[in-house]
N, C-alpha and C positions, 0 to 999 in steps of 0.2 A: 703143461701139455697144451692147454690153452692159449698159452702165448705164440706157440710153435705152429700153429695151426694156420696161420694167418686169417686173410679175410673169410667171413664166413657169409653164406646163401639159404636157401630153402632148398631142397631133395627136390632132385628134378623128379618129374609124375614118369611112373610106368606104367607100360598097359600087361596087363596079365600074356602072356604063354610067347609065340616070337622068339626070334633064334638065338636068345639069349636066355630065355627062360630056367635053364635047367644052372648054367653058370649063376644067375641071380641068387638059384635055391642054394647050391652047395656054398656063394659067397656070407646067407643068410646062418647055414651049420655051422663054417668058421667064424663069425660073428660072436655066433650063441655060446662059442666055447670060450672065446675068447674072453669073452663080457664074465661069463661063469670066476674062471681063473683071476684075473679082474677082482672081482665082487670077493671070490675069498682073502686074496690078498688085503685086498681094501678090510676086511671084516678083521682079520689077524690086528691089522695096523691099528684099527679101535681099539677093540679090544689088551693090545698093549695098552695105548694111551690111559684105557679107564682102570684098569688093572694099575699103571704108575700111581693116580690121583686116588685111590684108595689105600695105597700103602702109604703116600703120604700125609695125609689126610689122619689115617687110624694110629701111624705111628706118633704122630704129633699130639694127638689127642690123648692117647696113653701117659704119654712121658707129664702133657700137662696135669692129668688128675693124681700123677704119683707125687709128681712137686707139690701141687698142693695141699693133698694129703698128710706129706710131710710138715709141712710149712706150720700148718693147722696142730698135728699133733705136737710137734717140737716146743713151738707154744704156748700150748696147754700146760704142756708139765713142765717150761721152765715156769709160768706163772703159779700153778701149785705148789712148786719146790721153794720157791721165792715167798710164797704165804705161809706153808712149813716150816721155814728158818724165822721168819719174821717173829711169829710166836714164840717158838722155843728162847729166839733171841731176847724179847720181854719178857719171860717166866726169868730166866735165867739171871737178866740185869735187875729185875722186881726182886725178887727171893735174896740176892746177894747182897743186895744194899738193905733189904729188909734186915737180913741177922749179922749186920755188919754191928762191928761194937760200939758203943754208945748212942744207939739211936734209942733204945729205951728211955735212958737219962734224959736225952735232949728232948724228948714227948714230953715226958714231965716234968721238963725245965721251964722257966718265966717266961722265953722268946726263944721256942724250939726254931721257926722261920730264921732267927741270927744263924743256925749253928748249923742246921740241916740243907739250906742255901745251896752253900757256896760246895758245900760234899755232893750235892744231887746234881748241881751243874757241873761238876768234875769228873762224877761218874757217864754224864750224859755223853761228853764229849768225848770221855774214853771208849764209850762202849759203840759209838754210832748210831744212839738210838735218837730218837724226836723231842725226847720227855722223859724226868723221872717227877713225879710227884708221889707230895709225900703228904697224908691229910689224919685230921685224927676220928675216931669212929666217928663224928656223924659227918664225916666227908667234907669236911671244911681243909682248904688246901694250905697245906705251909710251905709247898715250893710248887715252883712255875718256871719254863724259861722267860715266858712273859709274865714280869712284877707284875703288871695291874690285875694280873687273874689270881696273885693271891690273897687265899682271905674269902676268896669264893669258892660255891661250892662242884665237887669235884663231878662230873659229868660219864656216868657207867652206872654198871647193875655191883655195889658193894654189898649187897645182902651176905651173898655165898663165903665171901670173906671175911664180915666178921665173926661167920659161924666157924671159922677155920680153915674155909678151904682158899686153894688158888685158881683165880677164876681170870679165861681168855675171850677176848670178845673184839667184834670189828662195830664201829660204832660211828656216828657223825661229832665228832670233840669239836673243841674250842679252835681248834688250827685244821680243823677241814677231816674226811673220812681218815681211818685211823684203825693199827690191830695191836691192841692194850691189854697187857695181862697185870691183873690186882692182885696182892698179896699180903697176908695178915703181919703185922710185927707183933708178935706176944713176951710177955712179960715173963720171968721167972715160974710161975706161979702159972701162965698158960691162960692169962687174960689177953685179950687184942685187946692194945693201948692204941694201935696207931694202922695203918694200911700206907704200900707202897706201891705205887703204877707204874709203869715205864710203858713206853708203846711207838711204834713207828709208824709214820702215814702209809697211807696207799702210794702216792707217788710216785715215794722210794723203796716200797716193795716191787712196781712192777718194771720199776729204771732198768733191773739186768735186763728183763727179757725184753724189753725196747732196744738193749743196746745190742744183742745178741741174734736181734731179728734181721739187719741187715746182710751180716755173714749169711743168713739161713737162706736169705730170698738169692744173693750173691750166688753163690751156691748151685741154688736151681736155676737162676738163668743159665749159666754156664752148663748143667746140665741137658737143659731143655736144647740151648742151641748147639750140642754136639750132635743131639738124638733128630732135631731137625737139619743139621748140613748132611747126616747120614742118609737121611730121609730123602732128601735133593741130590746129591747124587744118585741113587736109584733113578729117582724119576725122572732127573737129568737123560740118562740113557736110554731109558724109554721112549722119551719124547722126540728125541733124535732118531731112534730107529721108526718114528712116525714122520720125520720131518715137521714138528712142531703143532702142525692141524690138531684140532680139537674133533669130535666126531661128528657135529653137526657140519664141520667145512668139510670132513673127509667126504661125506656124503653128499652132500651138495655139490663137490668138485668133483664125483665117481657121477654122480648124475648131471652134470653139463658137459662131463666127457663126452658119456655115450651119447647126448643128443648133436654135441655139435660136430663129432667126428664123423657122425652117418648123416649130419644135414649137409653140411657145406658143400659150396657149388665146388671147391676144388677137393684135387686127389689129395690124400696127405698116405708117404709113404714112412716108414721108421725101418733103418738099416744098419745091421749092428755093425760091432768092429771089424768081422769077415766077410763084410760085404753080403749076408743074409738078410733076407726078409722077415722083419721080428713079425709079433701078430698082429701088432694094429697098424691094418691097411682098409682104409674105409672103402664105400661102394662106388664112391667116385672114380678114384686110384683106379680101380680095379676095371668101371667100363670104360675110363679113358685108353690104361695099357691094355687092355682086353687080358688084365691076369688069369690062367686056369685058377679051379680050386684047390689045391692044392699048393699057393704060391707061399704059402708060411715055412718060413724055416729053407730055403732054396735061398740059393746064391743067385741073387740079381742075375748074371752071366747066362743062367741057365732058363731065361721066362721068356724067351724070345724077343726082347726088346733089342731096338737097333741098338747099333755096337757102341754111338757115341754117347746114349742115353745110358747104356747098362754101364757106360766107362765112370760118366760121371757119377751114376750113385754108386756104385763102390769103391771109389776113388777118397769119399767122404767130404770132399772141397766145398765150400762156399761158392756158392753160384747167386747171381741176384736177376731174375728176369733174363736166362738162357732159353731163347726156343729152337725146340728141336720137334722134326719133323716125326708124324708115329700113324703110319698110315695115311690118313688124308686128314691128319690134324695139325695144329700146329699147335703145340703144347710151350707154354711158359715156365718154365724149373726154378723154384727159389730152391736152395738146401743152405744147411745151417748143420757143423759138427755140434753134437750133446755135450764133448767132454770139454767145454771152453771153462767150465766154473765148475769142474771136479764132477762132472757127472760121469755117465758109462761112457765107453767109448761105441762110436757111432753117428750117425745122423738125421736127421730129419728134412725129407721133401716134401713143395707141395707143385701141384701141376694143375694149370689153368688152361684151359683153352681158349687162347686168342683168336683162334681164326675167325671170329664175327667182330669182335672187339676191335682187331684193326681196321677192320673197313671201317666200324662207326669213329673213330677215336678222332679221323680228321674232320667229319663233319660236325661231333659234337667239338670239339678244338674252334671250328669255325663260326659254331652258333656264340661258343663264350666269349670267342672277340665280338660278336656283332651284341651280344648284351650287354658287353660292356662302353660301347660307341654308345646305347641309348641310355644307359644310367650316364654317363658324363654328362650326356645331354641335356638330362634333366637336372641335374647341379652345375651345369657350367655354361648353359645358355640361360638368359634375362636375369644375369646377375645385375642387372639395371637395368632402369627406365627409358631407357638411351636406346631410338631407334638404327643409328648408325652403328653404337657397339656391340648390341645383338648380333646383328652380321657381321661382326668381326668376328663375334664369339663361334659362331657357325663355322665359321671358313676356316679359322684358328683350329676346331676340335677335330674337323675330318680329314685332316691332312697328318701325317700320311697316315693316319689309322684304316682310312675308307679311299680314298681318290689320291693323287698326287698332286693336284689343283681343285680349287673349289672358288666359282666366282658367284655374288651375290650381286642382282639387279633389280633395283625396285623403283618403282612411279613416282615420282617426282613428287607428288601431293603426300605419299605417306610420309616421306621425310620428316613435314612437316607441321603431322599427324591428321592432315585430311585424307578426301576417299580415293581411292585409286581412279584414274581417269585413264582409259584404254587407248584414248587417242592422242592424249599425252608421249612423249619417250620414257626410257626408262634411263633410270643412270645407276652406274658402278658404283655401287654402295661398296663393296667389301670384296678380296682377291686375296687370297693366301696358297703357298705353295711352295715345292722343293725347292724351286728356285725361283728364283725375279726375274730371268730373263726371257723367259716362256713369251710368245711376241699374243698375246690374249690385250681385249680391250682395258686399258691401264682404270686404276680409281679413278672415280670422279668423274668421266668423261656421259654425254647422253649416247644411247643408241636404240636406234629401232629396227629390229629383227622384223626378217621379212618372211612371208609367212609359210614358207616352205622349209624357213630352218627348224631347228628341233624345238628352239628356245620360241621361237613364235606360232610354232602347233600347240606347243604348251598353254600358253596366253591364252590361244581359241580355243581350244579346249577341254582345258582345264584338266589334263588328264600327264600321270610321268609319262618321257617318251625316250626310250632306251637305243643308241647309236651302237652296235658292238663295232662297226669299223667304221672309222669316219671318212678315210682315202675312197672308201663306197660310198659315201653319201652325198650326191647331188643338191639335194633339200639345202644341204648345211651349207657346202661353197658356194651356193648362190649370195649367200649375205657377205662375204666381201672376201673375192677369189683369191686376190694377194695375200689377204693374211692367212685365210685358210689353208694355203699352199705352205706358208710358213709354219704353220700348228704344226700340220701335219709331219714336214720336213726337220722340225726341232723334237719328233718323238709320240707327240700325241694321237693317241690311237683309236680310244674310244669315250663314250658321253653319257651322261646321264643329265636328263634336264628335268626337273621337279619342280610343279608350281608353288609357292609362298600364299596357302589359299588359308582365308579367318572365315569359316562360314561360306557366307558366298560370293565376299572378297576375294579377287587373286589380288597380294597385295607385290606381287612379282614372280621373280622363275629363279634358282637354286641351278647351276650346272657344277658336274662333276667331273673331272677330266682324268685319264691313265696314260701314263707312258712308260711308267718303271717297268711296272708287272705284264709281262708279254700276256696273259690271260685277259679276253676285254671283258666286262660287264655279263655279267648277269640276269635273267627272271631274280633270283634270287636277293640280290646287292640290289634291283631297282627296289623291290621290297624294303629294303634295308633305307634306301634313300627317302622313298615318299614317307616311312614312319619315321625318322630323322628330321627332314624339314617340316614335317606334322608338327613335332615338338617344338621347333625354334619359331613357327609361324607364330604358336601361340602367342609365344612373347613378344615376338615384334607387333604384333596387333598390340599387344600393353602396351608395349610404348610408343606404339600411334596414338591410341586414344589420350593415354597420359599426357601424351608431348600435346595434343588438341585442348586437351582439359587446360595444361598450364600455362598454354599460349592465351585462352581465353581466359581466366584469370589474372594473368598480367594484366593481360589488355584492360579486363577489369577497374585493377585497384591501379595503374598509370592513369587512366580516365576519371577516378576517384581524385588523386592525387593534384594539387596544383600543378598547371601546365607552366605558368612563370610568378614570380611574386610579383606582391604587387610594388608600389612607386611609394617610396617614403624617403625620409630624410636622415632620422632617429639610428640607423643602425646599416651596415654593410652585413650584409648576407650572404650565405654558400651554403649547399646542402648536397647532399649525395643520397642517393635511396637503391638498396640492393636487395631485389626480391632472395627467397630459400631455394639452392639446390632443388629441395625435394617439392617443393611446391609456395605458391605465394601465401603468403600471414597478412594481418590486418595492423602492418604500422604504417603511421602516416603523423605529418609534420604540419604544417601551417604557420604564416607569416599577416597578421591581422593589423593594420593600421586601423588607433582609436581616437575619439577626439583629443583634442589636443596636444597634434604632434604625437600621438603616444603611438604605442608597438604593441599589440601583442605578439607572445610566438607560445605555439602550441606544438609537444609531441605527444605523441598515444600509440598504444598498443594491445590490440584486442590480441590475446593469446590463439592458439591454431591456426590450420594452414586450410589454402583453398576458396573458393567461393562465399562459405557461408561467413569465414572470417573476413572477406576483403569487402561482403556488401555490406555486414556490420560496422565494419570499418568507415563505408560511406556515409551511414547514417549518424553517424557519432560524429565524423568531420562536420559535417549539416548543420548537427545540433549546435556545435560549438560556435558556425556560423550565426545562426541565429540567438545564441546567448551574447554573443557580444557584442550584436547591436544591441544589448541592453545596457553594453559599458559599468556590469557590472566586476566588482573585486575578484579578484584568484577563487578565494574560498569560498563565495556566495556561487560563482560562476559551476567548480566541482561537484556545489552540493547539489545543485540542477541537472549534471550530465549524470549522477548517483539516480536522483532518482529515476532519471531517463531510460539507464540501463535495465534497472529494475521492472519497471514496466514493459522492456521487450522482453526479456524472461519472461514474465509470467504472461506477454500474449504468444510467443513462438510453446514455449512449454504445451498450457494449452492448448492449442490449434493441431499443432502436428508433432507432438513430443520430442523436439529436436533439443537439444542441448543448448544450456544457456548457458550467455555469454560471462561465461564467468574467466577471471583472469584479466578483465580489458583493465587496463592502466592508462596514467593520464598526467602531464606535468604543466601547468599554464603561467605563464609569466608575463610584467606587463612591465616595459621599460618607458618612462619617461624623460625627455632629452631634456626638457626644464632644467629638473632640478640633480638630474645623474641616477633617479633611482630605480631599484627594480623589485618589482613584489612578485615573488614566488609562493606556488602551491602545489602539491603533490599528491596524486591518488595511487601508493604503492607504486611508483614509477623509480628506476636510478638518480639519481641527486646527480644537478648538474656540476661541472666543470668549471672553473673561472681561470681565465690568463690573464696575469696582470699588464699594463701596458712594459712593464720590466723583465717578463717572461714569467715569471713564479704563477705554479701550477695549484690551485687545492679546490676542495671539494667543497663548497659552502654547507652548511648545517642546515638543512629544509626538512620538519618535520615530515615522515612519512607516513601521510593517510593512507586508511583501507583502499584496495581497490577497489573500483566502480560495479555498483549490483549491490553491494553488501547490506548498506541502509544504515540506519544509527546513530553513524559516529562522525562529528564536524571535521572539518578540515582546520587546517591552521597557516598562517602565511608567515611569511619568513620578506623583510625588507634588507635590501644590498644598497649599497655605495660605490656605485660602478665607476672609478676616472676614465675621462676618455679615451679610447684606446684600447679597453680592455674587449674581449672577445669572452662571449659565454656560450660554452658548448653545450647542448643539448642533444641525449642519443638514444635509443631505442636499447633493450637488456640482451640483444643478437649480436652488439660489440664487445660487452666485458662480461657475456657468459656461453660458458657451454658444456656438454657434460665432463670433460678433463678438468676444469679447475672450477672455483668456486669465485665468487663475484666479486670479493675482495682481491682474490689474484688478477683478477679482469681492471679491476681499479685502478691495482698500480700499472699493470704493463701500459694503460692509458695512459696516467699520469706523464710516464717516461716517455710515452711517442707526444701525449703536447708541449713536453720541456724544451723536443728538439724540433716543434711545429717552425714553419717560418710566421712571418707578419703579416699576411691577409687570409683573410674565411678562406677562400681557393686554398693558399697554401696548407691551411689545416686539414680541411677536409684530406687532402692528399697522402699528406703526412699519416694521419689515424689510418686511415684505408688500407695503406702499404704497408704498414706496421701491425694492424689490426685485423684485418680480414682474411680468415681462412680459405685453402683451396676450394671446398666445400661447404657452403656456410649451410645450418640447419636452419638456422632463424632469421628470418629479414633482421636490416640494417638501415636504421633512418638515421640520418646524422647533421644536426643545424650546428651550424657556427655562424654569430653575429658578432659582430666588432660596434663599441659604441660612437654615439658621435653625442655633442651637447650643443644647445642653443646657447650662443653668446648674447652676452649684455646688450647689442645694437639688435639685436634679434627679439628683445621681452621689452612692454611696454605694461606697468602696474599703478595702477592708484586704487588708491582708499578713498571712499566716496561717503561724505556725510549723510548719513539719515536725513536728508533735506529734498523736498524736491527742487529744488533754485539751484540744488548742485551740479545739475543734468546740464545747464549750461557749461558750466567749466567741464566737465569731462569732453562732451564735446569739440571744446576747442582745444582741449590737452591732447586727442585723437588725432584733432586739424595738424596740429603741429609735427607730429609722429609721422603720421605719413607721408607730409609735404618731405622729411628727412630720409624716409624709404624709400623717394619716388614712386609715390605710389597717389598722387593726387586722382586721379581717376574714378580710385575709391572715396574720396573722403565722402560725398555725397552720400552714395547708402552704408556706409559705415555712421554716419552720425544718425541717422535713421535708424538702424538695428541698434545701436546702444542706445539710444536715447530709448527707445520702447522698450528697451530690457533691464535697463537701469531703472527707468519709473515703477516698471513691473515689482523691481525686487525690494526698490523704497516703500512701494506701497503695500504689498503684501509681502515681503519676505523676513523681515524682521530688522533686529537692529543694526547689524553688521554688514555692510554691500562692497563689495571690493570688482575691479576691473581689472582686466590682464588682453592686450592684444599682443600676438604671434604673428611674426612673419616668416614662414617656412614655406612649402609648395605652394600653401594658400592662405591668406590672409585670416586668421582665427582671432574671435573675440570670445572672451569668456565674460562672464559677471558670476560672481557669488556669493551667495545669502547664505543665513545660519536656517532657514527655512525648509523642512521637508518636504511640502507640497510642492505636487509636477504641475506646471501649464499647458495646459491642452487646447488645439484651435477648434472653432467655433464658429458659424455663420452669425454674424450679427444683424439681427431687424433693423427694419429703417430707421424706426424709432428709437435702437440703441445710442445711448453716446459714448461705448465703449465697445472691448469685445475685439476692436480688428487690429492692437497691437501686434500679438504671436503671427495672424494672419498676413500680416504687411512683411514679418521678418521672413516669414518661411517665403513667400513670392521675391524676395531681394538676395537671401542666402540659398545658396547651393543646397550645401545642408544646415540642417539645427538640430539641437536635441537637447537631452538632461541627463544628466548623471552626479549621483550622488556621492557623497564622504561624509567622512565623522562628522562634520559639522556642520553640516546642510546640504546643498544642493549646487550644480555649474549648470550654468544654459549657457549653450555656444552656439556661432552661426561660425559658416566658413564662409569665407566669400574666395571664389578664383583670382590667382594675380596675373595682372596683364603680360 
């Protein structure tokens, strides 16, 4: 009934008395009858119901106490009957063997046990008893089926027996509980010589009724479940003339009847198979067709309903949403026939009244488009940071849901994430629409609206400014009459212009154009437009500021970044450096020329993006600057940029709880053209790359230190044997990682783009780039590639210098000779001057061992080296000194000088410029 009903409402409110008053009452006496007859029926239908579950219930429960009853007495008395026989049965086989002939003799024979044996276990197995023994008065046993019990004494009450009588007894014997009857053997003369027992266990007394018990239970189930299928069908039948409900649902569903049949906002009518009025016709029904009281039980035909309404309900047809006219209403008719699934024949209507409902149907129709233009809005504008594809995304969502064109114009500054400048033009950011060839100003073009159009009231204003015909608008063809002429002449009819306002930015103006829909614009659709471009402004304002932040950032960490390397000889160099899609990170490279011809080259990578990452980034490049003018080793160099980091942590932590630098990473390497070699060290950085000058690709083996911050734990170097010609790739982890694969798969896809690199750093970088860099990269990408070069034998000049000071003569003239070969005489002057004072320096205080090395590379380099630790430092010397102003003379003669140490002492070099 409930399903039939369709949708349900609350009872509309009456007011007491009114020209309906008296109809109300008499509709309220047919109710009360009706609900009455209802409520008996209903009460019948329990009442079956509990009346079936008692007779099945009672009749089940009978038949069960009968069966068991039986079950219980049956065996009782097979097990008494079974103890009955058992006895008689030992009396029987005791007494028989007892006055069997010659067992007298055999008592008082020498080995009664030989003779009586093999007779007792004869008798045993004949009779099916357990045991026959046979024992003399004082119960000592001379048979047994078990030997070893004879000979022992016999286990029972023999008193009674050797008094004469025959005595039965159930007892715990030697082979477990047991029912044994004793019997005397007497002599001629009516002496007991001897006693005979026979007896059978329990066991095998109650084995029958064990075996006889299954039939019994057999039995009763089969009974029990005839007495319960009889049982079920009864209340089979019952429960069908209920339709299955139980009493708590009968009532439940007799009381959701009557409330929803008298609440609901629509009629509900029920019409039997002769087109009569059954009684349940609710109050609705009734004041919609204004039914007299009396309309139960009349034929639809006869209630005054118009003819096509009275047709259809007795017709009994399916209708779904027919309205028909019933006075000044306009009534909505679902009907449904009853008898589709075997029910009575007849039908069921219900009747709505539309007549308000249609007027609202199109304006709520029209609110649910326009909710759902601003939900798109807020999931399908500023799906990025991208201020030009926000306004696509704009121009993209309101066509044609909202406008059939939609053109976006914004200030030229914001593009580029600054302020909007008024004085400035505006340019076509964004244009979408039915079609292309609408003759409107194209993308990309500037224009300046003049301030009687609508788009430039907008601008001064700040305020939407709604065109409903634009052939009327003067304002607007004053901005350029040709084309306007053209708008107008290809269709377009009316406008909407909305400014693009952040606050109390206008960051531009939003127009909306119509040509399809002969209806123009709107109060309502402007509404619709200014909270539309409300929501997309948001976002473009994000990605001005974004696009401002990342542009200053770049600028940033380019500024950070070497502008060109510097001039060396040692190595050929290429690098490429590509900030993140989503923002700039803290990697950066470095190319360090060190004494002696040497190279360093540094990458790093402080992890996150932004500002804070890129000026930490500058402080680290800094720091690396100033570690290597100490020309110290790989790992000595790491374990100084450790602690470095560590101390900005704990002063940024402190100060203003900003998050420390943790993740920065660091790989430094120092190539020497001398001698081809190269010391590497690694702070948690990627292991470089090495290309052979034959092509072959592999990863050299560089222990991977902590990364920087951590504290502890030393670093370790790693020495290579570069031939000339080889190129060593150094990269940042934004090329062979990202979240789709893991850094081993990042490794090889390298591998295979440097297999097919060509032969210069240019070429490589190129090569990795094209093969390696995603559409969107997440993580910056710094990428060095050097190619080596070495100093040849006409380029190195070495001698071994004796512990002598007399030896400073011949190096000098060993120098003379060098240079004059170099063409380089120019120098020889203060070149014998800087060695001679640095050679003495190292005979005299540096220890045993002094060796010479000059280089001619960009500039003329002299080394000396001692096994000595101690640094030489300059120093003004007094008048009085007669020493003191060797280092002094060298540093006024050399460009630079300095020291740097090794495993086995110390180098002091000067460089001097070549002509």
């Amino acid at each position: 009934m409930v399903r039939l009903m369709g949708r349900s409402g609350e009872r509309s409110p009456r007011r007491p008395g009114g020209p309906h008053a008296r109809h109300r009452q008499d509709a309220d006496r047919s109710r009360r009858g009706a609900d009455a007859r209802s409520a008996s029926a209903l009460r019948s239908a329990l009442s079956g119901r509990s009346v079936a579950g008692q007779v099945f219930v009672m009749n089940v429960v009978i038949v069960l106490l009968l069966v068991v009853a039986a079950a219980v007495a049956l065996v009782l008395q097979v097990r008494h009957d079974s103890d009955t026989e058992a006895r008689n049965r030992s009396v029987s086989v005791a007494a028989t063997f007892a006055n069997s002939p010659g067992i007298v003799e055999a008592l008082r024979g020498p080995d009664p046990t030989a003779v009586l044996q093999p007779r007792a276990e004869a008798v045993r197995k004949a009779t099916d008893v357990d045991f026959v023994v046979v024992t003399n008065p004082q119960g000592v046993r001379y048979t047994h089926p078990r030997t070893n019990r004879i000979g022992k004494t016999f286990v029972g009450n023999i008193a009674p027996a050797l008094a004469g009588k025959t005595v039965t007894e159930e007892i715990e014997g030697t082979i477990g509980p047991l029912v044994q009857a004793i019997v005397p053997v007497k002599a001629p003369d009516g002496k007991v010589v001897g006693l005979v027992s026979a007896g059978i266990t329990t066991e095998n007394v109650g084995g029958v009724a064990d075996r006889q018990l299954p039939l019994v239970l057999s039995a009763a189930a089969v009974g029990l479940a005839l007495a319960t299928g009889g049982t079920a069908l009864v209340s089979r039948r019952l429960m069908r003339q209920t339709h299955g409900l139980g009493p708590h649902e009968m009532t439940r569903m007799y009381e959701h009847h009557d409330a929803v049949l008298h609440s609901v906002r629509e009629g509900v009518l029920i019409v039997g198979g002769e087109g009569r009025l059954l009684l349940l016709a609710n109050d609705e029904a009734r004041r919609l067709l204004n039914l007299p009281a009396d309309a139960e039980g009349r034929h639809v035909g006869a209630l005054g309903l118009p003819s096509d309404l009275a047709g259809l309900l007795a017709s009994g047809q399916a209708a779904t949403d027919e309205v028909h006219l019933v006075e000044d209403r306009l009534l909505a008719i679902n009907q449904r026939p009853t008898d589709v699934r075997g029910g009575p024949a007849g039908s069921v209507a219900t009747l709505r009244d539309s007549t308000e409902l249609r007027a609202l149907s199109g304006r709520a129709e029209t609110a649910r488009e326009r909710l759902d233009i601003l939900y798109a809005a807020g999931v399908g504008i500023g799906t990025s940071l991208d201020v030009t594809r926000t306004a696509e995304e704009l121009a993209e969502l309101a066509v044609p849901r909202f406008a059939d064109y939609v053109t976006v114009d914004l200030f030229d500054p914001v593009l580029a994430g600054g302020q909007p400048d008024r004085a400035m033009p505006l340019r076509r950011t964004a244009r979408s629409g039915i079609s292309e060839e609408v003759p409107l100003y194209p993308v990309g073009g500037q224009i300046r609206y003049v301030d009687s159009s609508p788009q430039g009231r907008t601008l001064r204003e700040g305020r939407a400014v709604l065109e409903p015909r634009l052939g009327e608008a003067p304002g607007w063809q004053a901005q350029d009459y040709q084309r306007s002429a053209q708008v107008v002449a290809y269709g377009v009819h009316s406008l909407i212009t909305v400014p693009l306002r952040a606050g109390s930015l206008v960051l531009g103006v939003v127009s909306f154009w119509r040509s399809v829909k002969p209806e123009p614009f709107d109060e309502d659709e402007l509404a619709l437009g200014e909270e539309l471009v409300a929501r997309a402004a948001v976002s473009i304002d994000n990605a001005r500021r974004y696009t401002r932040e990342h542009s200053m950032a770049v600028t940033l960490q380019r500024s950070l970044l070497p502008r060109r390397l510097p001039d060396q000889n040692a190595l050929d160099v290429a690098y490429r450096y590509l900030p993140a899609q989503a923002g700039v990170g803290g990697d950066w490279f470095d190319v360090l020329p060190l004494s002696g011809a040497r190279v360093a080259l540094v990458v790093g990578d402080v992890v996150g993006h932004g500002l804070h990452a890129a000026a930490t980034m500058g402080r680290l490049r800094t720091a690396v600057h100033n570690f290597t003018a100490l020309d110290l080793p790989p790992d000595e160099l790491l374990g100084l940029l450790d602690e470095l980091v560590g101390r900005i942590d704990q002063d940024e932590t402190a100060d203003d709880g900003t998050a420390p630098v943790t993740g920065a990473t660091c790989l430094y390497a120092i190539y020497d053209p001398v001698t081809g070699s190269c010391v590497i060290a690694r702070a948690g950085h990627p292991p470089p790359a090495l290309i052979g000058p034959d092509g072959t690709v592999e990863f050299p083996e560089v222990p991977p230190g902590p990364p920087l911050g951590l504290g502890g734990l030393p670093f370790e170097t790693t020495e290579l044997r570069l031939a000339e010609g080889s190129r060593l790739v150094l990269y940042t982890d934004g090329l062979v990682e990202d979240r789709a694969h893991d850094i081993d798969v990042g490794l090889e896809h390298l591998r295979r783009a440097l297999e097919t690199a060509g032969e210069t750093p240019e070429e490589t970088c190129r090569t990795v780039l094209d093969a390696r860099l995603p559409d969107r990269p997440g993580d910056d990408i710094a990428l060095l590639v050097a190619r080596t070069r070495t100093l040849g034998p006409d380029q190195v000049a070495e001698w071994d210098v004796p512990n002598d000071p007399a030896a400073v003569g011949e190096v000098r003239s060993q120098v003379t000779r060098r240079l004059g070969e170099w063409g380089l005489d120019e120098l020889v002057f203060t070149t014998e001057l800087i060695l001679s004072e640095l050679v003495t320096n190292a005979i005299r205080y540096g220890g045993e061992t002094v060796h010479v090395r000059v280089l001619r590379d960009r500039s003329l380099i002299c080394e000396v080296f001692d096994s000595s630790s101690t640094s030489p430092h300059l120093r003004y010397a007094a008048m009085t000194d007669e020493g003191g102003r060797g280092l002094f003379l060298v540093a006024q003669l050399a460009e630079r000088w300095g020291t740097r140490y090794t495993p086995a002492g110390k180098v002091i070099w000067a460089e001097q410029p070549v002509p």
